[in-house]
C-alpha positions in Angstrom: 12.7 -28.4 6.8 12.2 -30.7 9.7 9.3 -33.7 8.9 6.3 -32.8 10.4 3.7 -35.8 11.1 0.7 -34.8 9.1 2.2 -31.5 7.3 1.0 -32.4 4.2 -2.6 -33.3 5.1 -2.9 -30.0 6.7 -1.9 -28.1 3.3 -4.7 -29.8 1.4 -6.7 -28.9 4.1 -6.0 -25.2 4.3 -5.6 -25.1 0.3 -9.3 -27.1 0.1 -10.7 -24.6 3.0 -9.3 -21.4 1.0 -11.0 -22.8 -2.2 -13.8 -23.0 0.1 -14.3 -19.6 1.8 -13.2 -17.9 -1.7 -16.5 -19.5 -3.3 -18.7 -18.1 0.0 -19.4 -14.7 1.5 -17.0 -15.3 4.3 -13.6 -13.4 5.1 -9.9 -15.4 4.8 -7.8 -13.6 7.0 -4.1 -14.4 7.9 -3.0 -13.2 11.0 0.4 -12.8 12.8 2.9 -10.9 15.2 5.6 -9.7 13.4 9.3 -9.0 14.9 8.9 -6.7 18.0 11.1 -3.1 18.1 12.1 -1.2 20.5 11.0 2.4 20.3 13.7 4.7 21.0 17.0 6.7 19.9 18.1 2.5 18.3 19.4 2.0 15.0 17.9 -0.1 12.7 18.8 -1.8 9.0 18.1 -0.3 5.6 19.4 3.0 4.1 17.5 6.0 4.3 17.8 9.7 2.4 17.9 12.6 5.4 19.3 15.9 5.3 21.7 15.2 8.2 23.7 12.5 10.0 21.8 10.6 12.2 23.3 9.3 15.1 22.0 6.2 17.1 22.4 3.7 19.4 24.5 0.5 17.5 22.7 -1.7 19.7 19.5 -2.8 20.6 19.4 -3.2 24.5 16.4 -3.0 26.4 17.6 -0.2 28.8 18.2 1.9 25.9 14.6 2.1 24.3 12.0 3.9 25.4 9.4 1.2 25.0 8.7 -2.0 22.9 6.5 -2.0 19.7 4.3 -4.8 19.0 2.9 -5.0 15.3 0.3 -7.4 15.1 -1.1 -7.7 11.6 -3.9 -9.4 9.9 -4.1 -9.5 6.3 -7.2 -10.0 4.8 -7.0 -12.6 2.0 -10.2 -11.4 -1.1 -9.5 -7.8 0.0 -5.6 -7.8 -0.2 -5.9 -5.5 2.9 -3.4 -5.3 5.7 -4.4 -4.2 9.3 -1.7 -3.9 11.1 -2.0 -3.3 15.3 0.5 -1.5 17.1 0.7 -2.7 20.6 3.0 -1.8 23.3 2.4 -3.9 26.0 2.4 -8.2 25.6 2.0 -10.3 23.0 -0.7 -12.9 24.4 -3.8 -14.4 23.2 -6.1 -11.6 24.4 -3.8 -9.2 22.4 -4.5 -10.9 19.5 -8.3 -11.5 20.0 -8.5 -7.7 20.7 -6.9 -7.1 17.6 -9.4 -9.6 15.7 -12.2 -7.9 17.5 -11.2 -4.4 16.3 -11.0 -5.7 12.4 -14.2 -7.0 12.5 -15.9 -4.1 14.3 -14.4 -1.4 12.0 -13.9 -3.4 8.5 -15.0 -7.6 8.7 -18.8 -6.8 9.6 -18.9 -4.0 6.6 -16.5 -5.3 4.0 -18.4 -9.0 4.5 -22.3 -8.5 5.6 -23.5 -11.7 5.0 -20.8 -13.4 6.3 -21.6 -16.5 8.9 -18.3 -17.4 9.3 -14.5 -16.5 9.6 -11.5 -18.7 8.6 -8.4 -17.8 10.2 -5.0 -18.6 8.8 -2.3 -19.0 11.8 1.2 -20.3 12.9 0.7 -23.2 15.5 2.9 -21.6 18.7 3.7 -18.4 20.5 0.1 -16.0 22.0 -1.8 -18.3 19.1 -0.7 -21.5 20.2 -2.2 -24.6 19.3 -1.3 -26.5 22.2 -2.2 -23.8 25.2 -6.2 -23.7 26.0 -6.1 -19.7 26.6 -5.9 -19.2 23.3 -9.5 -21.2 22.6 -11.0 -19.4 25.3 -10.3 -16.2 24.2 -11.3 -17.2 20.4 -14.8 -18.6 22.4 -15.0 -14.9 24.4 -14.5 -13.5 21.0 -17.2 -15.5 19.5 -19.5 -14.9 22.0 -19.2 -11.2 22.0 -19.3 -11.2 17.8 -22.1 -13.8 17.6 -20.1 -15.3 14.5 -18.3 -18.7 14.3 -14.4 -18.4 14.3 -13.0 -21.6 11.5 -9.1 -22.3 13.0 -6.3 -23.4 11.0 -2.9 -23.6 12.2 0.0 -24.4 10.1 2.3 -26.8 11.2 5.3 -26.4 13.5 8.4 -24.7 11.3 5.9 -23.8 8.0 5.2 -20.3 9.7 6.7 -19.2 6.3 3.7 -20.4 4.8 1.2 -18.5 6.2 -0.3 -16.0 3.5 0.6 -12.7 6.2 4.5 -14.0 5.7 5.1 -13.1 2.0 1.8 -11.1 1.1 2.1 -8.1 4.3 5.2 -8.4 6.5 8.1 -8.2 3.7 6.5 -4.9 2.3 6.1 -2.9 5.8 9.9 -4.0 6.3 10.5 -2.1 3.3 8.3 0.6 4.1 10.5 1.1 7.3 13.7 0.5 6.3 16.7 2.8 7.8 13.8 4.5 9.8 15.0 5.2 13.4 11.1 4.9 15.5 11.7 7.5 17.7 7.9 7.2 19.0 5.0 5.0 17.9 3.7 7.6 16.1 6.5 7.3 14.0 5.8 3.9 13.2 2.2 4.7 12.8 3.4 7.3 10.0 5.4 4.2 8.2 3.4 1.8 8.2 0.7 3.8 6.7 2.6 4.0 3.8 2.9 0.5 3.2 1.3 -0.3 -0.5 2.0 -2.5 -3.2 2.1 -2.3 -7.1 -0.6 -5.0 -7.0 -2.9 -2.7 -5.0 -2.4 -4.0 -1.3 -3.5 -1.5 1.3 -2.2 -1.0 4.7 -4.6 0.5 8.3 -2.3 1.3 10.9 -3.9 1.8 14.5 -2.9 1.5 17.8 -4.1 -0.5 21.2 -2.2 0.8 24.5 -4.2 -1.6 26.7 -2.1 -3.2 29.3 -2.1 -7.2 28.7 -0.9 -9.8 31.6 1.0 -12.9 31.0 0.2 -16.2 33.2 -3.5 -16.3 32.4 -4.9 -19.7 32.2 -8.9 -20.5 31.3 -10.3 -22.5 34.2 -10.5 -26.2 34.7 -14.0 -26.2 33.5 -13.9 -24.9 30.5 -12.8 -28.0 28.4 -16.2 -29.1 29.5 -18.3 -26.2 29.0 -16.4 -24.7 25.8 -18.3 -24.5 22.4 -15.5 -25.5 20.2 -16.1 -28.5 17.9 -12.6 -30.0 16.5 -12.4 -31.5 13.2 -11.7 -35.2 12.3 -9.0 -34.4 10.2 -5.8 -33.4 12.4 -8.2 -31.9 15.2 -5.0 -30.5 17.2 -5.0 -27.5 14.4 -8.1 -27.2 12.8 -11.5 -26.6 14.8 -14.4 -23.8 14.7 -15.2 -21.8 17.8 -19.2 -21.6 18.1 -20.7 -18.2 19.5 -22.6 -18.5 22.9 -24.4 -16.5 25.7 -22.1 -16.6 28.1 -18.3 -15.5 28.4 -15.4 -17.4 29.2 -13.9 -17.4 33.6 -10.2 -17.0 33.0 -7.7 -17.0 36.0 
């Protein structure tokens, strides 16, 4: 593993803010994008028991899919519950507050009602980058429109494989999928569904179809304006997005 300035700060730091969520009424969720698919006639790895030969495409060009599949999963730590969004459009930063938004609406607000506060688990690069502002400005839109405060912490660059989602959520849909050819996103939708565990995890498949553009930037003015307060300790991947009244200008 490459040396990371500050890597082991940030582990006590996400091991000392897990102890304290766990003790509180507030959620731990992990959230990532797993490896995109192509929907289509394309084979994939793992063995699979059918009644006939299955013939498919031995590689995995664009031109020969149908579609891309985005699964965008968020696992929620005390619940040992995965939620896993298919998308088939981009994976950017309003894809993933979209997905965050639809957890809390149909399960975090429910499953946590005195909650006050959400800590978020995440890798440091790619549509939840720790470096690239759109990201915080669609966390603070988020906030705003949940009237919650949003607790960040990345992991640092090349420790992706330490994020909870990694080795609690993601191995078991791969298994769940193996060998299957996803001919359609229902399909997928049908698999994932049956992701489960011996150890009780449960998988929620659903689906968002929006249309999501690359390029988007947050405007000049909203390092100014944003309600985002950074912490002390290594502020470039820990900070808590604060709810307010008005929404976010992006361009």
């Amino acid at each position: 593993m490459k040396s990371v300035e500050g890597r082991d700060e940030q582990f006590q730091n996400i091991a000392r803010l897990i102890e304290e969520f766990m003790a509180s009424a507030n959620p731990i969720i992990s959230i990532d994008t797993k490896k995109k698919e192509l929907i289509g006639n394309i084979y994939r790895d793992g063995k699979l028991w059918t009644q006939k030969v299955l013939e498919t495409y031995d590689h995995d060009f664009l031109n020969y899919g149908e579609g891309v599949l985005i699964p965008h999963g968020i696992y929620d730590y005390k619940k040992n519950l995965g939620i896993i969004n298919l998308g088939t459009s981009k994976d950017t930063s309003e894809f993933v507050t979209d997905c965050l938004e639809l957890w809390w609406i149909e399960h975090g607000e429910y499953d946590y009602p005195d909650a006050t506060e959400i800590l978020v688990l995440c890798d440091g690069g790619g549509s939840n980058s720790s470096r690239n502002y759109i990201f915080k400005a669609d966390l603070q839109n988020l906030a705003n429109r949940l009237g919650i405060r949003i607790r960040i912490a990345h992991y640092p660059p090349y420790c992706s494989k330490y994020n909870p989602i990694e080795h609690r959520l993601f191995p078991h849909m791969t298994r769940a999928a193996q060998g299957v050819i996803f001919t359609s996103l229902e399909v997928a939708q049908e698999v994932y569904n049956q992701t489960q565990t011996k150890t009780g995890l449960q998988v929620i498949v659903d689906t968002l179809e929006k249309v999501y553009e690359t390029g988007r930037k947050a405007i000049e003015s909203f390092k100014e304006d944003m309600q985002i307060v950074f912490d002390n300790l290594l502020p470039q991947w820990n900070y808590t997005v604060l709810p307010k009244m008005q929404n976010v200008s992006i361009i």
